[in-house]
C-alpha positions in Angstrom: 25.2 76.6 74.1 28.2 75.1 74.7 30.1 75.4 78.6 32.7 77.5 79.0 35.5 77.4 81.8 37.2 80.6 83.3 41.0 80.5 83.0 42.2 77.9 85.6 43.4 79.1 89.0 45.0 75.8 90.3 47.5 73.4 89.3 44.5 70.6 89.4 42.0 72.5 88.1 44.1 73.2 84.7 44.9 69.6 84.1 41.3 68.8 84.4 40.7 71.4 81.9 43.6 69.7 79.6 41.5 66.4 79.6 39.3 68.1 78.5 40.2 69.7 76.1 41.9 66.4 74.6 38.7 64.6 75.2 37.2 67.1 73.3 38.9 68.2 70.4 39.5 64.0 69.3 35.9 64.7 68.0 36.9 67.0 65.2 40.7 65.6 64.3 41.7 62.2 63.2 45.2 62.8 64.2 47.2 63.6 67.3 46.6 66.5 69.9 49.5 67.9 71.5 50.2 70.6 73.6 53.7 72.5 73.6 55.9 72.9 77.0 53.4 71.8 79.0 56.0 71.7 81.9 57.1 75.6 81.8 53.1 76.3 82.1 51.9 74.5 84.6 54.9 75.0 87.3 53.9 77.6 88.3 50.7 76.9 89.6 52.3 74.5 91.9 54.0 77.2 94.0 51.0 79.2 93.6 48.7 76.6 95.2 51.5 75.9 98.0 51.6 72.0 97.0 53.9 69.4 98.1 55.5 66.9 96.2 53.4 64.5 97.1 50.3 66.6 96.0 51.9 67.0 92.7 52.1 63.4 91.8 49.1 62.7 93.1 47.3 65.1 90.5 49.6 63.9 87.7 48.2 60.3 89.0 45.0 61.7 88.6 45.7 62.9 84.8 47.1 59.9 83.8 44.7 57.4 84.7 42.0 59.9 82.8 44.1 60.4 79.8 44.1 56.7 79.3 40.5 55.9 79.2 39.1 54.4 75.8 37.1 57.6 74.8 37.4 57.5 71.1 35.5 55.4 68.5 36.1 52.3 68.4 37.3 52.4 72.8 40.4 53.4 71.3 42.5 56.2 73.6 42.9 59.5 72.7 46.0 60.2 70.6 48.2 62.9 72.9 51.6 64.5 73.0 53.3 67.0 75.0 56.6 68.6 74.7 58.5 69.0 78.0 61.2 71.6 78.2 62.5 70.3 81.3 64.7 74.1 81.5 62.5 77.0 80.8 63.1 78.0 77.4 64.6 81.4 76.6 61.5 82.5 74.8 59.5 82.1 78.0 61.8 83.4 81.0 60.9 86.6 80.9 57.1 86.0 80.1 54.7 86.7 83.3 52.9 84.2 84.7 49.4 83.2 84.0 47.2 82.4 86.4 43.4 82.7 86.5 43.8 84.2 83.3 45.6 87.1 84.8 49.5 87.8 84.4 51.3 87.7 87.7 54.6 89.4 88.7 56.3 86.6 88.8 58.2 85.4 85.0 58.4 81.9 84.3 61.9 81.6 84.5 61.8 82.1 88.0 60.1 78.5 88.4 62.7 76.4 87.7 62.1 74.4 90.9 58.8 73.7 90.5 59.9 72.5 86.6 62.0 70.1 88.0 59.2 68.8 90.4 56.9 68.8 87.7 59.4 66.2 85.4 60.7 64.3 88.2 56.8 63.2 89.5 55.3 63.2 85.7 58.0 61.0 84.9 57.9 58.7 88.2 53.9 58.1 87.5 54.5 56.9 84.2 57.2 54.8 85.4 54.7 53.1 88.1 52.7 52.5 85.3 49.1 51.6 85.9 47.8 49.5 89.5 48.7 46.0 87.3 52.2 47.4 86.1 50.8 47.9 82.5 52.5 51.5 80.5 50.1 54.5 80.3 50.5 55.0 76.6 49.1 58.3 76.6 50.0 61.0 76.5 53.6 60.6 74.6 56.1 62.6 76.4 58.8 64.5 73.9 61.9 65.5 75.6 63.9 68.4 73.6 67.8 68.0 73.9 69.5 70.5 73.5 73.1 71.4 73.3 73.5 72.5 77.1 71.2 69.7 78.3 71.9 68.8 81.9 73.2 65.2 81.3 73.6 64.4 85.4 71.1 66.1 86.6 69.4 63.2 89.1 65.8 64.6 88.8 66.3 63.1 85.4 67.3 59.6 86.8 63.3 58.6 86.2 63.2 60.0 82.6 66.0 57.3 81.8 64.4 54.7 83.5 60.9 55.0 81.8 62.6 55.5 78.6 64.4 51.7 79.3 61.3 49.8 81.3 58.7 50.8 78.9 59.9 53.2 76.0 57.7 55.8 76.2 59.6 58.9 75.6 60.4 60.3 72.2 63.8 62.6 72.4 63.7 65.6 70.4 67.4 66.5 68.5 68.3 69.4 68.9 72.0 69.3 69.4 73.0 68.7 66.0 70.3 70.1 64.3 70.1 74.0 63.2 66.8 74.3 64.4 66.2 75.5 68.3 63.2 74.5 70.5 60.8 77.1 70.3 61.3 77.1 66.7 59.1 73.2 66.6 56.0 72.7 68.0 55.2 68.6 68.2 51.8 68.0 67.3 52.5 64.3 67.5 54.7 61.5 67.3 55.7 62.0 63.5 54.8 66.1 62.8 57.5 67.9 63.4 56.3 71.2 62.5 58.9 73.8 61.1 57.4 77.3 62.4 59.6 79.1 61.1 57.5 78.8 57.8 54.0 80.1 59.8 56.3 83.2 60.9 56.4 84.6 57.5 52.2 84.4 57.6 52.0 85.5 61.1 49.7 84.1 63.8 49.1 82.3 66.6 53.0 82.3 67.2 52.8 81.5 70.6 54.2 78.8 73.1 50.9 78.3 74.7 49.0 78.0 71.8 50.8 77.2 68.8 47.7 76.9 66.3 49.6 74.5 64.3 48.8 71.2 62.8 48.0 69.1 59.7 44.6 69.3 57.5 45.5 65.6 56.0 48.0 63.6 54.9 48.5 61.6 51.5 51.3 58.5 51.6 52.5 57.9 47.7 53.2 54.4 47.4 56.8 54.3 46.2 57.1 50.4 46.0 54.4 50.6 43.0 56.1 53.5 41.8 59.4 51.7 41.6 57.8 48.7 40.2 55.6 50.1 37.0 58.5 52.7 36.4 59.8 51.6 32.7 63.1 54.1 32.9 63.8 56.9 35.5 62.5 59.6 33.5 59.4 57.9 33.9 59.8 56.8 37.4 60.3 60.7 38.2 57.4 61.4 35.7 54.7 59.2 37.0 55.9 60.6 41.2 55.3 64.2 39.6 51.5 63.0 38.9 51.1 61.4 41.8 52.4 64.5 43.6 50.1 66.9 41.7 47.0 64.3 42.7 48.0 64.6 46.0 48.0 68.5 46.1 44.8 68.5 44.5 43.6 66.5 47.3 44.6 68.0 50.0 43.8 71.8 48.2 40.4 70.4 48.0 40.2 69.0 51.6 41.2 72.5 53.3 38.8 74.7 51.2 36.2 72.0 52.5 37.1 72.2 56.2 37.3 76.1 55.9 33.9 76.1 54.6 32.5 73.5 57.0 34.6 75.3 59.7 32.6 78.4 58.7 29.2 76.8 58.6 30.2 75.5 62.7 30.5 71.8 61.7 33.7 72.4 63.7 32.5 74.2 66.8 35.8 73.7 69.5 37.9 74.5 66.2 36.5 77.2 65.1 36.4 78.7 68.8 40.3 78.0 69.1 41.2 79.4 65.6 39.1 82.7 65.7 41.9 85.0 65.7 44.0 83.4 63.2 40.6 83.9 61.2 40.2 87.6 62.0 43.9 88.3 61.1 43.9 86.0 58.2 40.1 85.7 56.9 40.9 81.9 57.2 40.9 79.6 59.6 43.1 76.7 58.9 46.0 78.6 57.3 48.6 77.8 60.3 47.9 74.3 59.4 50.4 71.8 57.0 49.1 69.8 54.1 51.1 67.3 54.1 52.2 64.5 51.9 54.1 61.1 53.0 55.9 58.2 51.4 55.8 54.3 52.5 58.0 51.8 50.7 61.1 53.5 49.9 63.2 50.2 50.1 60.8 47.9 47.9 60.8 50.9 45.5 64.7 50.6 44.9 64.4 47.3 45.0 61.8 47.0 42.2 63.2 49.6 40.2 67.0 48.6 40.3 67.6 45.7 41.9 69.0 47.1 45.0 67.4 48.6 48.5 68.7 51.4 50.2 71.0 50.0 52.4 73.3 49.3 48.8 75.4 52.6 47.7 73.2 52.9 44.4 69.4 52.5 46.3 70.7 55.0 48.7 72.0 57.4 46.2 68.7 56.9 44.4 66.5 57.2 47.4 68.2 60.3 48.6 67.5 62.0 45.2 63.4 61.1 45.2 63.4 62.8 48.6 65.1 66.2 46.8 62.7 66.3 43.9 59.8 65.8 46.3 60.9 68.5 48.4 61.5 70.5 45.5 57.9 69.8 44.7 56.8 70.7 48.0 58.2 74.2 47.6 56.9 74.8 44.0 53.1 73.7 45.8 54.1 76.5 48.6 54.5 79.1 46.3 51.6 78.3 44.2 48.6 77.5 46.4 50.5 79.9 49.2 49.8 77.2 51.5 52.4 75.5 53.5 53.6 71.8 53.0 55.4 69.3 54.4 57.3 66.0 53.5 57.0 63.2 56.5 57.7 59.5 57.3 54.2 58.3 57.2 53.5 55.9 60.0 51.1 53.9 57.8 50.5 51.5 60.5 47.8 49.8 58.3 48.9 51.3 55.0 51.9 49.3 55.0 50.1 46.6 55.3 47.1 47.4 52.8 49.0 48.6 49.9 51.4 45.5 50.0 48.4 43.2 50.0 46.9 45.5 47.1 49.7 45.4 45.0 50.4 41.4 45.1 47.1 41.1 43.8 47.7 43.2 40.8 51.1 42.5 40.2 52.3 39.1 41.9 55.8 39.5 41.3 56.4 42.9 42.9 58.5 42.8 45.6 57.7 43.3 49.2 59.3 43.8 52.5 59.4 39.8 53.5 59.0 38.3 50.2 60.6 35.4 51.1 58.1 35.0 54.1 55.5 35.8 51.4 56.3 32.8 49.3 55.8 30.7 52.0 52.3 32.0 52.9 53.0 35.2 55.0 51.3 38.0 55.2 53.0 41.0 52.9 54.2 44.4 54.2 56.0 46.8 53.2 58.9 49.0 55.0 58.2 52.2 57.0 59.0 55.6 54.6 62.6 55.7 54.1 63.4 52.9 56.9 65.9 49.8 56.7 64.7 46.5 56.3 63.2 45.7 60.2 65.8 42.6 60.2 68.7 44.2 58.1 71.2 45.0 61.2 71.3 44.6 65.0 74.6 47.2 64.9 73.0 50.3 66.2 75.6 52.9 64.5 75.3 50.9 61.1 71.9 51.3 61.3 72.1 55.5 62.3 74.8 55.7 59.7 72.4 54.5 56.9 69.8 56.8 58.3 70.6 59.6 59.3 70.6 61.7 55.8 67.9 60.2 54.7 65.4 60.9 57.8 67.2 64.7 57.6 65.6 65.5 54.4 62.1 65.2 56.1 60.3 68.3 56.9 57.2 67.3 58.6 59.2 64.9 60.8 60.3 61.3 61.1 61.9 59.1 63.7 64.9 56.4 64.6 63.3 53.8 66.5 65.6 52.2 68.7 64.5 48.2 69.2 66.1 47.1 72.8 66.4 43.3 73.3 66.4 41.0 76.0 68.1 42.5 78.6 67.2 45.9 79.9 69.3 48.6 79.8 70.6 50.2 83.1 70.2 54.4 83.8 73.6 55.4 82.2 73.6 52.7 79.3 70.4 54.6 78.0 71.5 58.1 79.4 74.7 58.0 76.8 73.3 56.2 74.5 70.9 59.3 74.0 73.6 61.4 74.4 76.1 59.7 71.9 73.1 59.5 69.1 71.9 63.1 69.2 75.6 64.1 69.4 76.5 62.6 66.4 73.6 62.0 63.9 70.9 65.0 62.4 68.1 61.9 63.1 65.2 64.6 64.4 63.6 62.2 66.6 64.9 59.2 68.6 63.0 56.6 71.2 64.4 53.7 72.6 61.9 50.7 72.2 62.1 47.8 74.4 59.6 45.0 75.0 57.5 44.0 77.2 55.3 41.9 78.7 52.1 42.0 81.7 51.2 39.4 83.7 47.7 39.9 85.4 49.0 37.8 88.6 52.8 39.4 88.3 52.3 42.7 86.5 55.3 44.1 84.0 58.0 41.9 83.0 61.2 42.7 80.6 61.3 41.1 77.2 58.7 39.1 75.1 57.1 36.3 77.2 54.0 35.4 75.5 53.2 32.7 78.9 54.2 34.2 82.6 57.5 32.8 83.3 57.0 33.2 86.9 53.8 31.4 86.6 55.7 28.6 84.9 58.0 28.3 88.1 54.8 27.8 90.3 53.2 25.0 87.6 50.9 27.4 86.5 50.1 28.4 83.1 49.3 32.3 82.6 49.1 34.5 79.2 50.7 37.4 79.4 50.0 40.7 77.3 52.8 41.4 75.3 53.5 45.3 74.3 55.7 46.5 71.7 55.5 49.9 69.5 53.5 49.3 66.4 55.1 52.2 64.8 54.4 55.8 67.0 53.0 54.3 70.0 52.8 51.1 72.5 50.2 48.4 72.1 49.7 45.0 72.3 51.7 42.9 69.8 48.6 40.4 69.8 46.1 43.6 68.4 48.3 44.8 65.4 47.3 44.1 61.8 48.6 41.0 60.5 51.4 42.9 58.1 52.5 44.5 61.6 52.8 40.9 63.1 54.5 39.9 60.5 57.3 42.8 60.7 57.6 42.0 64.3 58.8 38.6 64.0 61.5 39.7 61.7 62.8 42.8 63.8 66.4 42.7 64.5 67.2 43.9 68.7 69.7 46.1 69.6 70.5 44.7 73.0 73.7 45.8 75.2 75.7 43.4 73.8 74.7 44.9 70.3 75.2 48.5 70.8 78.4 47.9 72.8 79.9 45.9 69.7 79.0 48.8 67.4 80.5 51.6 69.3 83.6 49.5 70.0 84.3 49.5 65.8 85.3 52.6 63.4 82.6 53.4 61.5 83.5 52.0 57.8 82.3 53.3 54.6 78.4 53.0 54.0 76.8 54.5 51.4 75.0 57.0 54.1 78.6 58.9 54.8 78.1 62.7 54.3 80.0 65.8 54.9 82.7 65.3 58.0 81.0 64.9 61.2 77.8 64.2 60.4 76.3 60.8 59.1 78.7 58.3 61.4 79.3 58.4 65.1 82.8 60.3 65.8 83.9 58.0 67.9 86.4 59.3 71.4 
C-alpha cells in the first residue's frame, strides 16, 4: 500500500527522491540519516541530463531549501549527513553508472568533471545561505581528506569559505589515520562507523547503500563514577557494571526492533534491510550498539583531584578508555554483535546528569563549579573533551587531544571555536591541512560564530543587537548561531547547561592559532610515539 518510485532517471528527479527518503525514514530513527559519496552518484546524471552549471545549482537550491524545512516532531529539521568524495574513490572508478536503474557504459571514474561541478555549486548554495543570509544547517557535509588531497584546487575555494563564514563542514582525517575512505561510512556527525568489522559478517557492503548504523546508544556517566569510586579497583569495578547494564540494554533493544521490524512496525526499514535479512535471517545485524561516555574531566577530577589536561588525569583517562574498549571486544565476541565506543554528544545529557548529580551529592564537582556556586546552571564536559575555557592555543589544545579522541571507535570530533575575526581562504585551507597532517583527531570542523540580522542578514561574530542598526539609531535583535555540539542553532534555543558552556568557551581567533604555531610544542601530558600527538612544526 505504500508508493513506490522507479530508479531515477535525472539528476532532479533523484534528489527529490533523496528528500524523500530523509523525510521518510526520520519516522522510524531517532538519530541521523546519512548517505555515503553522495557526490560520485549523482555526477553523473548531470552529463546525462545535458545540464549547465547554472541548472545544477539551481536543483541543489531546490534541495536545500526542502532539506531544511521543520518536518520532524517538535518542527525540528531532519537530522542529515552526506559524505562528499570530492575525487572518485578507487572503489568506484571502475563501477558502471546507474541510471534509471540500469548500468550504463560509462564508469564513474570517468565523471570527474561533473564531480567537481557538483562540489563547487553544492558548496556555493550553502555558502549563499538562505534569501535572509541565515546557514542551511542540514544536511552536514563531510569532506574526506585524504593523503593526495588536492590542496589548490580553486573549485575548492567555496568549501573553505563556507567552512570560515558559517562552519558547516566536518573534515574527515584520513591522512594520518590507517583507515581509507571507503573503509567509513558517516552515518552522522559523531558515528564513525568502522566497516571493516561488518566485512567479516558480510552484507550490504556497498557505497550506495551502506546498511550501516546504530540501534541505540547508552552515555555512562563518568563524573558519578569518579565521584562514588572509594579506590580504583572499585572505580574500575562499579564502570564494569555499568558496562554490562548497558549491554543488557542495548541486547534487549535490538532483539525488540528485530521483532517489531518483523511484525512491519518498521515498514521503510524493513524494505531497505531485506536482503541483509535474507542473507543473515536478521535484519539489524549491520547495525552498532553502541555505548558513550560524558564527563571524563569531572571524573578525574572527583576521583583524584586532577582533570585531564594534568599528566596523571590524562594518564588515568587514557586507561578507562582501554578497559572500555577491551569491554567492547569481550561484548563482540559474546553476543556476536558489533559495538562501538563514541564521544556522546549529550547535548542535554550534559546538562541533565550534572543537575541530577548536585542534587544527590552537592559537593561533586562539575564542569563550572565555580559558576555553580554563584547560582549557574551546572554542566558537565563533552566525553573526553577539555574544559570549554581551558586554552585558546589551538596545538595545546590538539596536543591534549589527540590520543584521547584516537581510542574512539564509533567516532568523535575536534571542534575548532573561531573568534572574532574571520578567517580568510588560505588561513582555514592550512589550518585543515596542518591539523589532519599532524594529529590522528578523526574528525575536525572549524566553528565560528555568527549572527542574522532580519534587516542586514549574516554578520561575523556574536552580536546579540545589529550593529549596523545601531549606526542608523535603530535597535534590532539579531539571531545568534553557534554549534551546540554536532550542529548549528541558535545560542538563544540551547538548554540552559549549553548556555552556560558557551559563555565560558575559549576562541581560537587568528591571532590565537598564529601564536601557537609560531612556539615548539612543549611537553604535555598527551605526547605519544614520534610524530603523532604534537604538530611537527617546518
Amino acid at each position: 500500500g505504500k508508493t513506490q518510485s522507479k530508479p531515477a532517471k535525472h539528476f532532479r528527479t533523484a534528489l527529490g527522491q533523496v528528500v524523500n527518503f530523509f523525510y521518510t525514514m526520520q519516522g522510524e530513527a531517532a538519530g541521523a540519516q546519512a548517505f555515503s559519496s553522495f557526490d560520485t552518484y549523482l555526477a553523473p546524471f548531470i552529463r546525462y541530463d545535458e545540464l549547465s552549471y547554472d541548472q545544477v545549482k539551481q536543483c541543489l537550491q531546490e534541495f536545500f531549501f526542502n532539506m531544511n524545512i521543520p518536518t520532524r516532531v517538535g518542527f525540528q529539521t531532519p537530522f542529515t549527513n552526506v559524505t562528499l568524495d570530492l575525487e572518485v574513490p578507487s572503489y568506484l572508478k571502475e563501477q558502471a553508472v546507474i541510471i534509471g536503474g540500469k548500468p550504463q557504459d560509462l564508469n564513474y571514474g570517468d565523471f570527474q568533471p561533473e564531480l567537481n561541478i557538483f562540489n563547487k555549486a553544492f558548496a556555493e548554495v550553502m555558502l549563499e545561505g538562505d534569501s535572509n543570509g541565515s546557514v542551511f544547517s542540514f544536511p552536514i557535509p563531510t569532506y574526506n581528506i585524504t593523503p593526495d588531497f588536492n590542496w589548490d584546487n580553486p573549485d575548492f575555494d567555496p568549501i573553505w569559505q563556507m567552512a570560515a563564514k558559517y562552519g558547516i563542514p566536518y573534515f574527515s582525517n584520513f591522512v594520518n589515520s590507517d583507515m581509507k575512505p571507503d573503509d567509513v561510512r558517516s552515518m552522522c556527525c559523531r558515528l564513525r562507523l568502522d566497516k571493516r568489522e561488518l566485512q567479516k559478517r558480510g552484507g550490504g557492503l556497498f557505497g550506495s547503500n551502506p546498511l550501516t548504523g546504530s540501534v541505540g546508544v547508552v552515555t555512562i556517566n563518568l563524573p558519578k563514577l569518579g565521584y562514588e569510586a572509594e579506590s580504583e579497583e572499585d572505580l574500575f569495578n562499579r564502570l564494569s557494571w555499568l558496562m554490562e547494564m548497558a549491554k543488557n540494554s542495548l541486547e534487549l533493544k535490538r532483539k525488540v526492533i528485530e521483532r517489531l521490524t518483523e511484525q512491519g512496525f518498521y515498514p521503510y526499514s524493513k524494505f531497505y534491510l531485506r536482503h541483509l535479512y535474507e542473507k543473515n535471517n536478521a535484519y539489524w545485524n549491520n547495525h552498532f550498539s553502541t555505548i558513550g561516555i560524558v564527563g571524563m574531566n569531572e571524573c578525574t577530577l572527583n576521583f583524584l583531584g586532577q582533570g585531564i589536561t594534568d599528566a596523571a588525569g590524562h594518564e588515568f583517562a587514557n586507561r578507562i578508555m582501554d578497559f572500555m574498549r577491551d569491554k567492547m571486544e569481550e561484548y563482540q565476541e559474546e553476543t556476536g554483535h558489533i559495538y562501538n565506543l563514541e564521544a556522546t554528544p549529550a547535548e542535554g545529557t550534559a546538562y541533565r546528569l550534572a543537575r541530577i548529580d548536585k542534587m544527590q551529592y552537592p559537593d561533586i564537582i562539575v564542569a563550572n563549579e565555580t559558576a555553580y556556586q554563584q547560582g549557574a546552571q551546572p554542566y558537565y564536559t563533552n566525553s573526553t573533551q577539555l574544559p570549554v575555557n581551558y586554552t585558546d592555543d589551538l596545538f595545546e589544545a590538539l596536543s591534549l587531544q589527540d590520543t584521547l579522541q584516537a581510542k574512539y571507535t564509533g567516532g568523535t570530533v575536534f571542534h575548532t571555536f573561531l573568534g572574532e575575526s574571520q578567517l580568510p581562504i588560505e588561513s582555514v585551507k592550512q589550518l585543515v591541512k596542518k591539523v589532519t597532517a599532524n594529529f590522528r583527531l578523526p574528525y575536525l570542523t572549524l566553528s565560528p560564530t555568527f549572527s542574522v540580522c532580519p534587516d542586514h542578514g549574516y554578520i561575523y561574530g556574536e552580536h546579540f543587537q545589529c550593529p549596523k542598526c545601531k549606526e542608523a539609531n535603530k535597535t534590532q535583535d539579531c539571531t545568534v548561531f553557534s554549534r551546540i555540539v554536532g550542529y548549528l542553532r541558535p545560542v538563544s534555543q540551547w538548554n540552559a547547561g549549553k548556555q552556560e558552556e558557551y559563555k565560558r568557551r575559549a576562541l581560537f581567533d587568528k591571532g590565537g592559532i598564529d601564536k601557537s604555531e609560531a612556539k615548539k610544542a612543549r611537553p604535555k601530558a598527551a605526547e605519544v610515539e614520534e610524530g603523532v600527538g604534537k604538530l611537527q612544526l617546518s
